[in-house]
Structure formats: C-alpha cells, structure tokens
MIBA-934114 format. One record per residue: residue in one letter; x, y, z of N, C-alpha, C in turn; residue number from 1. Coordinates in Angstrom, 3 decimals. Layout:
// MIBA-934114
+-----+----------+----------+----------+----------+----------+----------+----------+----------+----------+-----+
: res :       nu :       nv :       nw :      cau :      cav :      caw :       cu :       cv :       cw :   n :
+-----+----------+----------+----------+----------+----------+----------+----------+----------+----------+-----+
:   a :        X :        Y :        Z :        X :        Y :        Z :        X :        Y :        Z : NUM :
...
+-----+----------+----------+----------+----------+----------+----------+----------+----------+----------+-----+
This chain:
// MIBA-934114
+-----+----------+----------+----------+----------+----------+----------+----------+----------+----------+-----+
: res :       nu :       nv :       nw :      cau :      cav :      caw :       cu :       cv :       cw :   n :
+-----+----------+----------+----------+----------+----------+----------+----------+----------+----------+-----+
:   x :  -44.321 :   11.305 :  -18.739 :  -43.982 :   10.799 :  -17.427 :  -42.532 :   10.308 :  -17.370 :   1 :
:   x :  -41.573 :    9.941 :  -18.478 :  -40.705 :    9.275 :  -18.603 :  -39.690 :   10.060 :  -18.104 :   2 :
:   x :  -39.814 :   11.462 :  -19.007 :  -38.503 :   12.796 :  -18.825 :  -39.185 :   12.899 :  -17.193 :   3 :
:   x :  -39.515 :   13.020 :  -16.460 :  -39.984 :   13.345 :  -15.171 :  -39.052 :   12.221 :  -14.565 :   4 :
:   x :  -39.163 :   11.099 :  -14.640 :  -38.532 :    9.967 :  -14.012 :  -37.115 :   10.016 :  -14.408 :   5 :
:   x :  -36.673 :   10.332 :  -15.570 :  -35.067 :   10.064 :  -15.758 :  -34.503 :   11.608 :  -14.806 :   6 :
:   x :  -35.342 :   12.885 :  -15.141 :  -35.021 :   14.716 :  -14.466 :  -34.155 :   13.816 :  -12.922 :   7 :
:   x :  -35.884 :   13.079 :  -11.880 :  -35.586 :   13.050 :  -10.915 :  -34.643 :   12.148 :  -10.397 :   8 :
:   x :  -34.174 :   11.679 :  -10.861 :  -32.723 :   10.412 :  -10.837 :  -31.309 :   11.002 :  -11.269 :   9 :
:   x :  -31.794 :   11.990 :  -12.597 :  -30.226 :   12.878 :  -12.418 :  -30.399 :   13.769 :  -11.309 :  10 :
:   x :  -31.512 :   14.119 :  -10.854 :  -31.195 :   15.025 :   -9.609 :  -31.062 :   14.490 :   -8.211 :  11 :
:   x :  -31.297 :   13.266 :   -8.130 :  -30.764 :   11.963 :   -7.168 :  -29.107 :   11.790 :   -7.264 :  12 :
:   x :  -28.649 :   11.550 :   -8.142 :  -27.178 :   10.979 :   -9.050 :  -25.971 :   12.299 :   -8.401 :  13 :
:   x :  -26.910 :   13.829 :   -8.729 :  -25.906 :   14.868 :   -8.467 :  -25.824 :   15.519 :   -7.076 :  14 :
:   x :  -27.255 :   14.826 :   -5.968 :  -27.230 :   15.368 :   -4.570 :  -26.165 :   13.903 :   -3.898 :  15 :
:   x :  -26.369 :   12.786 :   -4.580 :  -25.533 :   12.061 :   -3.786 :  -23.726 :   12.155 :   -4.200 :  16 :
:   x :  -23.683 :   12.711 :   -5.219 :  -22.020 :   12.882 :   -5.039 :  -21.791 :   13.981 :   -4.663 :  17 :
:   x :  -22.776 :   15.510 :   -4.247 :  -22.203 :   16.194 :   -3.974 :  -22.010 :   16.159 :   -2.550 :  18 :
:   x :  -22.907 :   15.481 :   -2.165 :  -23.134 :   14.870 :   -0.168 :  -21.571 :   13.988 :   -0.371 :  19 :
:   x :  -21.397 :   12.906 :   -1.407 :  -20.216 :   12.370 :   -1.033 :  -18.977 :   13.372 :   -0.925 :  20 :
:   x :  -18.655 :   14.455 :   -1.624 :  -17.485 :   15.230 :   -1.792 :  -17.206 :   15.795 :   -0.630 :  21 :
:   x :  -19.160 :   16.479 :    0.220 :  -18.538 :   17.395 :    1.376 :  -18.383 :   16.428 :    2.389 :  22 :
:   x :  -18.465 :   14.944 :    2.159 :  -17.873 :   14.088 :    3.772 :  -16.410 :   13.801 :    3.527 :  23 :
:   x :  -16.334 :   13.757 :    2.252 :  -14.570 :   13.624 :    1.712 :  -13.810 :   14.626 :    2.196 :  24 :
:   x :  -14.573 :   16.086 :    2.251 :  -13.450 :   17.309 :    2.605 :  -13.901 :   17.161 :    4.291 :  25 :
:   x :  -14.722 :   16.975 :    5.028 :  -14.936 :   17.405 :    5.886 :  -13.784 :   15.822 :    7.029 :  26 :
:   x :  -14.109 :   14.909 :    6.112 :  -12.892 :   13.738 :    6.713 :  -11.368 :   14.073 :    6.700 :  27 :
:   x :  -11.183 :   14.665 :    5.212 :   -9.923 :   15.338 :    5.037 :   -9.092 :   16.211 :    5.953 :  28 :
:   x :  -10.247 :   17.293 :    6.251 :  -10.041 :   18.342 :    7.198 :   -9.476 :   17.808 :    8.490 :  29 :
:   x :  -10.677 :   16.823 :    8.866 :  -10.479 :   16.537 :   10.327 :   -9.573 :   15.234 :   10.916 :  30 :
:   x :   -8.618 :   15.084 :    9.640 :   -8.006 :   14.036 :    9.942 :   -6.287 :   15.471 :   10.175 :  31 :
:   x :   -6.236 :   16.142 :    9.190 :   -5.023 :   17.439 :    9.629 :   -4.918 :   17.616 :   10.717 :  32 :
:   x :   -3.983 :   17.185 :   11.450 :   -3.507 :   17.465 :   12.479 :   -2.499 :   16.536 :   13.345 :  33 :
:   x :   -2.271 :   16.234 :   14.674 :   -1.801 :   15.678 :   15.787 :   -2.355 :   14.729 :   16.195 :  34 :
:   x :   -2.257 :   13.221 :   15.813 :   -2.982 :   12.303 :   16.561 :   -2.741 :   11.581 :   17.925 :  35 :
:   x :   -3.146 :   11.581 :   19.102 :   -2.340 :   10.211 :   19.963 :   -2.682 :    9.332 :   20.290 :  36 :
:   x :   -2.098 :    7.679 :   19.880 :   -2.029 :    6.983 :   19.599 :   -2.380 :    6.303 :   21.145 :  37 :
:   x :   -3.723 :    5.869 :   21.678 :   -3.626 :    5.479 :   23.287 :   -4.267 :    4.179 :   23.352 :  38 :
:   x :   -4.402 :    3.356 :   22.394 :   -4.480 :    2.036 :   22.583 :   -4.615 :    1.061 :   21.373 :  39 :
:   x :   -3.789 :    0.071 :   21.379 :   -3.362 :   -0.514 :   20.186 :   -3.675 :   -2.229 :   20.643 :  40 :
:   x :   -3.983 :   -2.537 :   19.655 :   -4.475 :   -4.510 :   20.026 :   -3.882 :   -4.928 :   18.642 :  41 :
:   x :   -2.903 :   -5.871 :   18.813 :   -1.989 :   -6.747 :   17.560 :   -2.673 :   -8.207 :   17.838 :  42 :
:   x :   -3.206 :   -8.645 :   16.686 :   -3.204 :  -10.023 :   16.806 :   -2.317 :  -10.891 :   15.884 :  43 :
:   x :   -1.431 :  -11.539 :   16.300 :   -0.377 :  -11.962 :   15.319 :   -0.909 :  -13.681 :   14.924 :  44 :
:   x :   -0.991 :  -13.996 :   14.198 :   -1.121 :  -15.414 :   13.285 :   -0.916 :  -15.934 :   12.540 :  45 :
:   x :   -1.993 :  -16.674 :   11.976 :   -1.830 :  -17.228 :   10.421 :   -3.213 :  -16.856 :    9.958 :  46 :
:   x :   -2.780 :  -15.871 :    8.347 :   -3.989 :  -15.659 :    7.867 :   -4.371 :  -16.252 :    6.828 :  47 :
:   x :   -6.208 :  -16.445 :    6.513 :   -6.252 :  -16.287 :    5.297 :   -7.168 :  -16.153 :    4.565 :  48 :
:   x :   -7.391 :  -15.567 :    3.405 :   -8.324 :  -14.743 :    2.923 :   -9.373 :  -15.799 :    2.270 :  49 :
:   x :  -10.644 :  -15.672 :    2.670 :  -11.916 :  -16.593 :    1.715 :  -12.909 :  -15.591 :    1.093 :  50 :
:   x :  -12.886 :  -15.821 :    0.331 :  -14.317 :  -15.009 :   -0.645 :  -14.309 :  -13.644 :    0.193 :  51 :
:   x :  -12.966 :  -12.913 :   -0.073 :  -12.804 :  -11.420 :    0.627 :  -12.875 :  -11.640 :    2.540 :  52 :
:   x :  -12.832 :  -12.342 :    2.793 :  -13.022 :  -12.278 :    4.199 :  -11.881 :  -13.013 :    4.568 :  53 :
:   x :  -11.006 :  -12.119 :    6.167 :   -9.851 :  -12.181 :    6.465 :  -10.742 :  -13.455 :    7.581 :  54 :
:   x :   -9.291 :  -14.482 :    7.275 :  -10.089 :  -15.672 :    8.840 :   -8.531 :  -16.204 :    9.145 :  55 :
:   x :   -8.729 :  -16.175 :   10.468 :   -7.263 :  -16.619 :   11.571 :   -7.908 :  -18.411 :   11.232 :  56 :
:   x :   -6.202 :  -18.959 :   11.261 :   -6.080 :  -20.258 :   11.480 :   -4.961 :  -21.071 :   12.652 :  57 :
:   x :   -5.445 :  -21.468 :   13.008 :   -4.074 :  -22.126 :   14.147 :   -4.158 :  -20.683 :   15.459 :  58 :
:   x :   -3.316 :  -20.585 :   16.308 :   -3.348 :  -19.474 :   17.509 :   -2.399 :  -18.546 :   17.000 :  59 :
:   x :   -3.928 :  -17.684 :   17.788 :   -3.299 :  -16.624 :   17.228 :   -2.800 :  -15.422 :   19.015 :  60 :
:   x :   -1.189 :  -14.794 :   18.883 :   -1.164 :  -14.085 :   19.551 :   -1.927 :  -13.205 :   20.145 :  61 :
:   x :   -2.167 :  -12.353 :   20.806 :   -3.125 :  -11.092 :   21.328 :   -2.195 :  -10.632 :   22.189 :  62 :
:   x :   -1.986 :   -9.211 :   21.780 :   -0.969 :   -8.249 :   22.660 :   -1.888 :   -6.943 :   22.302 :  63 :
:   x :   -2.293 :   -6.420 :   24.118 :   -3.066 :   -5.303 :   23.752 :   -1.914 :   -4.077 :   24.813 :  64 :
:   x :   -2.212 :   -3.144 :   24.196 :   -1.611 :   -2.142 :   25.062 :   -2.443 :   -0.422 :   24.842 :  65 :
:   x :   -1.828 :    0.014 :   26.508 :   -2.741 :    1.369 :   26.378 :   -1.527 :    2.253 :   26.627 :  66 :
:   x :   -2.035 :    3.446 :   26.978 :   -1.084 :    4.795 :   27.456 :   -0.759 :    5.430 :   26.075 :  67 :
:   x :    0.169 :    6.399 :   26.756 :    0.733 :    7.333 :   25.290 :    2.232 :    6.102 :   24.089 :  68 :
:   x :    1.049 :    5.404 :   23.560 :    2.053 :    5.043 :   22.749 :    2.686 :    5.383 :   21.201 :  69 :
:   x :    2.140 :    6.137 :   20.863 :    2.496 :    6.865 :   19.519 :    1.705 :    7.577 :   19.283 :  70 :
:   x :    2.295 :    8.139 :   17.717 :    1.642 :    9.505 :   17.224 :    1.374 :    9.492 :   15.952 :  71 :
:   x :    0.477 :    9.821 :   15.265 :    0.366 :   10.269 :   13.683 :   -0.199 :   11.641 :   13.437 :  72 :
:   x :    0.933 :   12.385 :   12.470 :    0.628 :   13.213 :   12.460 :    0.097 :   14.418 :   11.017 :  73 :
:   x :   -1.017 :   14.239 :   10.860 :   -1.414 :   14.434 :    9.081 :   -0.816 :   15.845 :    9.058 :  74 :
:   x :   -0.715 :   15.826 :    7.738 :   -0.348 :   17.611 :    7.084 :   -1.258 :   17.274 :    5.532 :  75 :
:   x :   -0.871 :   17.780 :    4.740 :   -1.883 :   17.812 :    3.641 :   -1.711 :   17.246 :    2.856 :  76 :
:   x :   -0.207 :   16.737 :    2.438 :    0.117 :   15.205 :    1.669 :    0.716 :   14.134 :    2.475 :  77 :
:   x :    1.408 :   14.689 :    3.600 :    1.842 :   13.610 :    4.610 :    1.744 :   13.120 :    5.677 :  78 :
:   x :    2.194 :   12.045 :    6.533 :    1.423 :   11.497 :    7.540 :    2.918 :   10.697 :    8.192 :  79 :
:   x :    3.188 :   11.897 :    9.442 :    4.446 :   10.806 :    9.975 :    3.740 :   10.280 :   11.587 :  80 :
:   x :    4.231 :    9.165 :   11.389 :    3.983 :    8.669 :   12.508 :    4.596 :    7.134 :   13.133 :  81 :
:   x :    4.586 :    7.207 :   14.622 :    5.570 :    6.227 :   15.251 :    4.981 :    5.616 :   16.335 :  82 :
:   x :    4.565 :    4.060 :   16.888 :    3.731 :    3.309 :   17.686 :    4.442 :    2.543 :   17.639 :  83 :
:   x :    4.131 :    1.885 :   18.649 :    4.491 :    0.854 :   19.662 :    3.923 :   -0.089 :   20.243 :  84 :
:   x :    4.394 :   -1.341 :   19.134 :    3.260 :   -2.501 :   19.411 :    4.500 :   -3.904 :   19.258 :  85 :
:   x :    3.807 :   -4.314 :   20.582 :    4.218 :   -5.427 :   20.933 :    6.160 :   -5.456 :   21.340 :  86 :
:   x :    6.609 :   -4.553 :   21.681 :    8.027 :   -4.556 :   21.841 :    8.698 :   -4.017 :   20.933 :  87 :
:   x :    7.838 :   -3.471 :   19.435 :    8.530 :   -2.896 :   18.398 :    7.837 :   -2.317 :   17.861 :  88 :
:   x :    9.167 :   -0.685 :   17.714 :    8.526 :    0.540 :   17.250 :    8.593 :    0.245 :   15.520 :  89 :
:   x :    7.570 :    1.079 :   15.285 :    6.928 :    1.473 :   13.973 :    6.946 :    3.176 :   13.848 :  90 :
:   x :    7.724 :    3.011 :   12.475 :    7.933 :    5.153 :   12.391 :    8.194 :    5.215 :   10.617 :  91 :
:   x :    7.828 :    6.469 :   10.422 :    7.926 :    6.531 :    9.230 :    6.979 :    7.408 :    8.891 :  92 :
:   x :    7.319 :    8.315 :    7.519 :    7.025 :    9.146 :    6.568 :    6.559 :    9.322 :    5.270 :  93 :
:   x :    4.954 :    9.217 :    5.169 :    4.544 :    8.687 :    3.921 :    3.560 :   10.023 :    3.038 :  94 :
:   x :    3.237 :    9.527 :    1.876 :    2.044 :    9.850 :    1.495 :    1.010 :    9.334 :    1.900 :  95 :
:   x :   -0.407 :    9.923 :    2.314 :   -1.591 :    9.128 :    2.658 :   -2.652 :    9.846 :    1.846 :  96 :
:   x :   -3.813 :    9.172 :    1.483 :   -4.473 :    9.261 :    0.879 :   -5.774 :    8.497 :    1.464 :  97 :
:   x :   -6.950 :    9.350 :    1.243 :   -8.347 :    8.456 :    1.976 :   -9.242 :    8.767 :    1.258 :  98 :
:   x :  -10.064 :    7.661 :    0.806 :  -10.782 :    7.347 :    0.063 :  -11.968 :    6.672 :    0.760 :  99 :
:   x :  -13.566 :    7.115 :    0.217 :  -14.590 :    6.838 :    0.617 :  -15.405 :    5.774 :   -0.656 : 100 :
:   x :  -16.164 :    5.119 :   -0.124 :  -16.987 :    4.120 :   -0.973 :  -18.579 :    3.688 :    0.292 : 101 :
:   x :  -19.393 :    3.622 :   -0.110 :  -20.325 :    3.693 :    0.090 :  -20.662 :    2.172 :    0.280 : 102 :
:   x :  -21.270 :    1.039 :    1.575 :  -21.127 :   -0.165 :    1.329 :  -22.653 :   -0.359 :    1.874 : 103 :
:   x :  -23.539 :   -1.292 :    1.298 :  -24.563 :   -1.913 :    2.343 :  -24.561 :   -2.582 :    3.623 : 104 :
:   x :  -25.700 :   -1.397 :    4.520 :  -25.634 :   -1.870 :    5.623 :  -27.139 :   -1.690 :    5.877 : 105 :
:   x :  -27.577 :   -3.372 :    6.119 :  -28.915 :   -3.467 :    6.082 :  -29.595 :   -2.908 :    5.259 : 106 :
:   x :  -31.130 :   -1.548 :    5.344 :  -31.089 :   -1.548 :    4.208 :  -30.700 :   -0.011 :    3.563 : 107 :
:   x :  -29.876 :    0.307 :    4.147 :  -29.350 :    1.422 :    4.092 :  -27.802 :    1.462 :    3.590 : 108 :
:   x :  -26.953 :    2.382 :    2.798 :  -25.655 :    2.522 :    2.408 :  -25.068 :    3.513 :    3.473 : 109 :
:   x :  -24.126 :    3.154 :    3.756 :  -23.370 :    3.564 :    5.071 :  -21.542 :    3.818 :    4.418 : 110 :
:   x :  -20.794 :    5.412 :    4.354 :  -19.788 :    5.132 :    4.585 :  -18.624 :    4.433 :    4.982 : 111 :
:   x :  -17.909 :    4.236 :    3.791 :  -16.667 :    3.395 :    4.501 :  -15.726 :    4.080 :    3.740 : 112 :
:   x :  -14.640 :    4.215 :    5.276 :  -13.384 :    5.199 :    4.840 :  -12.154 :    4.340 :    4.686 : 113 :
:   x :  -11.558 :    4.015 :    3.685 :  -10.101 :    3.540 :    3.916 :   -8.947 :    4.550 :    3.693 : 114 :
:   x :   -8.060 :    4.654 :    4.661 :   -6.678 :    5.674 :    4.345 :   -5.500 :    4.605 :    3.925 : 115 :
:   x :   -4.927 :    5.235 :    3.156 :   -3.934 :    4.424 :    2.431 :   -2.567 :    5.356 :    3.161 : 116 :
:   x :   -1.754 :    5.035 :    4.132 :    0.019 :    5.260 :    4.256 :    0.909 :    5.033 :    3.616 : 117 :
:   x :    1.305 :    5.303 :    2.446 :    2.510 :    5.137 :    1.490 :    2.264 :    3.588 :    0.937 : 118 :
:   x :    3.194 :    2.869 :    0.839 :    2.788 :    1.359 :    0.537 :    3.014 :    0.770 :    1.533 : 119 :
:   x :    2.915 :    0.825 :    3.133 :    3.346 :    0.422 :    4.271 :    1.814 :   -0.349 :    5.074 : 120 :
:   x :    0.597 :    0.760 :    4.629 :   -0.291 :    0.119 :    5.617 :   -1.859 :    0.760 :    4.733 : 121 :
:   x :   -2.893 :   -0.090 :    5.411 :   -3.891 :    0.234 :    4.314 :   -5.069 :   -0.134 :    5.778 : 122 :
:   x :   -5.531 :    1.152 :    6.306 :   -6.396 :    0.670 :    7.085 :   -8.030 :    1.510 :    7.292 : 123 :
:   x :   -8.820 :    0.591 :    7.866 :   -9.883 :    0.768 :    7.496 :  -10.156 :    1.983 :    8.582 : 124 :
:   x :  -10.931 :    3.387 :    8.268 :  -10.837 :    4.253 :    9.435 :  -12.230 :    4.348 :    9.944 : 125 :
:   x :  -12.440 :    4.645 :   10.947 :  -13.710 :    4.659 :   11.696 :  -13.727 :    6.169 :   12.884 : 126 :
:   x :  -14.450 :    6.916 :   12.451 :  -14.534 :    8.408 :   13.067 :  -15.492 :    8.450 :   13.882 : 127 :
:   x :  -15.097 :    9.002 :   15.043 :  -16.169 :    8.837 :   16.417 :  -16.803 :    8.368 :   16.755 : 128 :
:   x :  -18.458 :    8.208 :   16.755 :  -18.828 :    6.940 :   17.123 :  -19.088 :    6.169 :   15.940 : 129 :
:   x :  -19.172 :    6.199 :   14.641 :  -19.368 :    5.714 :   13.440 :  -20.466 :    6.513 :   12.615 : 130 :
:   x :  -21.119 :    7.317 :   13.452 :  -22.792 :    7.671 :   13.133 :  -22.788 :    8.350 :   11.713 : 131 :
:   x :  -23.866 :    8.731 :   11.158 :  -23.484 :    9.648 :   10.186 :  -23.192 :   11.065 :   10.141 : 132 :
:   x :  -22.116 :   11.590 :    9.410 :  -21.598 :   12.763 :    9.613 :  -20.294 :   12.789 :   11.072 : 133 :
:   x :  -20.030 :   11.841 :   11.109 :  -19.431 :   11.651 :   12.761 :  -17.671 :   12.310 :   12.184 : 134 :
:   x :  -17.327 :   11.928 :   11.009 :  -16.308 :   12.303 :   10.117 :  -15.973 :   13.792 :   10.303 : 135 :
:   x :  -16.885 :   15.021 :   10.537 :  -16.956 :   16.203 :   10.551 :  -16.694 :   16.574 :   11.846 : 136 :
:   x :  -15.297 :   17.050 :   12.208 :  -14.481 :   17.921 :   13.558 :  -14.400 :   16.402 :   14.164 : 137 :
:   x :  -13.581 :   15.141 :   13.674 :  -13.691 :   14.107 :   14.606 :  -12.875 :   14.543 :   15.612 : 138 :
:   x :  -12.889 :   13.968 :   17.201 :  -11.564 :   13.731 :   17.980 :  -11.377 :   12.350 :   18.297 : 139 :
:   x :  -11.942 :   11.710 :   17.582 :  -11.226 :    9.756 :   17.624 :  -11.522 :    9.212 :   16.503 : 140 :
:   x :  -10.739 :    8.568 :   16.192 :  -10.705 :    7.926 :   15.247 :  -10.479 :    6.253 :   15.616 : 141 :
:   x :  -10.602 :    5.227 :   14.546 :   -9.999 :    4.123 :   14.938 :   -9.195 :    3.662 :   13.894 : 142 :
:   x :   -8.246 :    3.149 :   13.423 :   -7.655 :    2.721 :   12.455 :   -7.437 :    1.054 :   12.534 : 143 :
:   x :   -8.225 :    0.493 :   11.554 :   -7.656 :   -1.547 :   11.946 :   -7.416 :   -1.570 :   10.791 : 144 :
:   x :   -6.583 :   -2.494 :   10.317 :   -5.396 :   -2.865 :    9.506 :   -5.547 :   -4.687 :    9.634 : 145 :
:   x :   -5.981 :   -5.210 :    8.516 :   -6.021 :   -6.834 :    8.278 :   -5.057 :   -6.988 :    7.555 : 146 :
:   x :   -4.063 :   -8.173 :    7.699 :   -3.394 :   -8.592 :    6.500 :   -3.818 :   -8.930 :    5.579 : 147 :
:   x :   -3.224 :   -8.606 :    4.506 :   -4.226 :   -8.644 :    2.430 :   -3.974 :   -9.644 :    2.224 : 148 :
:   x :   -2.897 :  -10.802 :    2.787 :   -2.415 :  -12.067 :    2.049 :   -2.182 :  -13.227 :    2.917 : 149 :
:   x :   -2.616 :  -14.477 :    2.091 :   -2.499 :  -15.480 :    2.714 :   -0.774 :  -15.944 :    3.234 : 150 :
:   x :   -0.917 :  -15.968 :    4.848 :    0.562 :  -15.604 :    5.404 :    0.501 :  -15.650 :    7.419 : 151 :
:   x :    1.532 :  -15.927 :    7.658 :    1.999 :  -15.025 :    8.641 :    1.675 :  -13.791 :    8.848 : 152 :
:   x :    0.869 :  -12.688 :    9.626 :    1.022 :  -11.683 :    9.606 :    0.570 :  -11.050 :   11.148 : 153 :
:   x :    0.065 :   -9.703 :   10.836 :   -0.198 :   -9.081 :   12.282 :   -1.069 :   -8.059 :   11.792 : 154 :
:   x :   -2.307 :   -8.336 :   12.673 :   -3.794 :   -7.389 :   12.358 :   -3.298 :   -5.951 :   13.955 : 155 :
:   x :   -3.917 :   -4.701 :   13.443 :   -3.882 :   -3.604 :   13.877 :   -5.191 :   -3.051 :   14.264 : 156 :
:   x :   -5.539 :   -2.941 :   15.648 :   -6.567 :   -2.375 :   15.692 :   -6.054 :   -1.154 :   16.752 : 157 :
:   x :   -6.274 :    0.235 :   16.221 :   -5.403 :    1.255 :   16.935 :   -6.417 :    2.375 :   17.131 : 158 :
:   x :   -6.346 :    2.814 :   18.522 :   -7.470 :    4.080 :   19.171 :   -6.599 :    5.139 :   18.921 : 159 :
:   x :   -7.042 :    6.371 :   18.391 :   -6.123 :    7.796 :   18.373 :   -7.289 :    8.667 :   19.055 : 160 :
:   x :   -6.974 :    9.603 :   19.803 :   -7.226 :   10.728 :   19.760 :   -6.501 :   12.427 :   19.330 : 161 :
:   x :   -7.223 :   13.057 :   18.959 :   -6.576 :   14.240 :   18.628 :   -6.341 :   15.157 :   19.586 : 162 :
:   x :   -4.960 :   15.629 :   19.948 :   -4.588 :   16.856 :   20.405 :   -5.199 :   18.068 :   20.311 : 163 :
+-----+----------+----------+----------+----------+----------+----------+----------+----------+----------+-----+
C-alpha cells in the first residue's frame, strides 16, 4: 500500500508543476505586447512594514487619474514604458521578469504573479478578473506596487489595457 501512496504523490508533485509552467508561458505570452495605461491611483505617505504587511501612518495623499495616460510595452526581455502620475512622468527601459508562487486562499492555493521592471519597480500583477486561468489571452491587467521600506513613499495601483 505504501509504493501506491508515495506513485500517487509523485504523480500529484509532476501534474502540479507542469499546470504551473503552462500558466507561466501562457502569462508570458499574454503579457507581449502594447499596454494602455487608463487609470492610475498614487497614494503618497508614510510607510511601514509589520510582520510583512505594508500599513500607512499619518495622511496619506490620494491622487487618482483616468484617460490615456501611459504605456508599457513588453517584447521578450524588455518592457518600455511611460505614465503619468500625479504631475510626473515616469519612462524608462528595463528588463522584466514574472514570476509565479502559489499562496493560500481559504482553502484553496490560488496564483500570485509578481513582475519585476529592472530594479525600478516590483509589482504585484492581477489578469482579468483574477479567476483561474484568467492569465491566458488577458486584455487587463492590474499592476499595484507597495513600498518595500519603512519611509516616505508612493503606492501604485495602475489599470492597463491591451491594444
């Protein structure tokens, strides 16, 4: 009974990374391309980090804005792109990289995507409506961005759609 129980756990072990690889290519895929950038919310403050959790102290700004305000635009190692938040543009030419990890949600494990922009920005991505498989041919995405350090800073919560 034992070899039966360890068989069906390596064959558990090798359907769940190969399910993880095809949401990795199929996120990959559908992030290539033309993004536009049509609504952006900055909250500017004071941050600071407790037992992993980002928490505002003292007031904090809120500047939201809509319309065509920027663009990101993936290719297969790079990601240029330029927005417009709060009176000042943001532009630039990076490497990006996105990476998946698997987190508890209730009692189920649920995707979580972070894309990494050069050493400039590190934000958490969220593909269509969140659902599963939603990653595959997205046309929205969301990108939010917390500050990592106890500080002054400015949180990013940014709507794209694809061209």
């Amino acid at each position: 009974m034992v070899p039966f129980i360890k068989t069906t756990l390596f064959l558990f072990a090798i359907l769940f990374v190969i399910s993880c690889y095809g949401d990795m290519q199929q996120a990959e895929k559908s992030l290539i391309g033309n993004w536009e950038v049509y609504e952006i919310i900055s909250e500017s403050g004071e941050y600071i980090i407790e037992k992993g959790s980002v928490k505002t102290i003292g007031e904090i700004r809120r500047n939201e804005q809509t319309g065509k305000i920027g663009s990101f635009t993936f290719s297969d190692n790079k990601v240029r792109y330029n927005f417009k938040s709060d009176g000042e543009m943001y532009l630039g030419k990076s490497p990006w990289k996105l990476d998946l990890t698997q987190v508890n949600q209730g009692f189920f494990k649920v995707n979580k995507w972070i894309l990494t922009v050069g050493d400039n920005y590190i934000f958490d991505v969220q593909f269509g409506n969140s659902t599963k498989n939603a990653e595959k041919n997205a046309r929205m995405i969301q990108l939010n961005s917390l500050p990592k350090t106890n500080a002054k800073g400015v949180a990013y919560f940014m709507k794209l759609k694809k061209n």
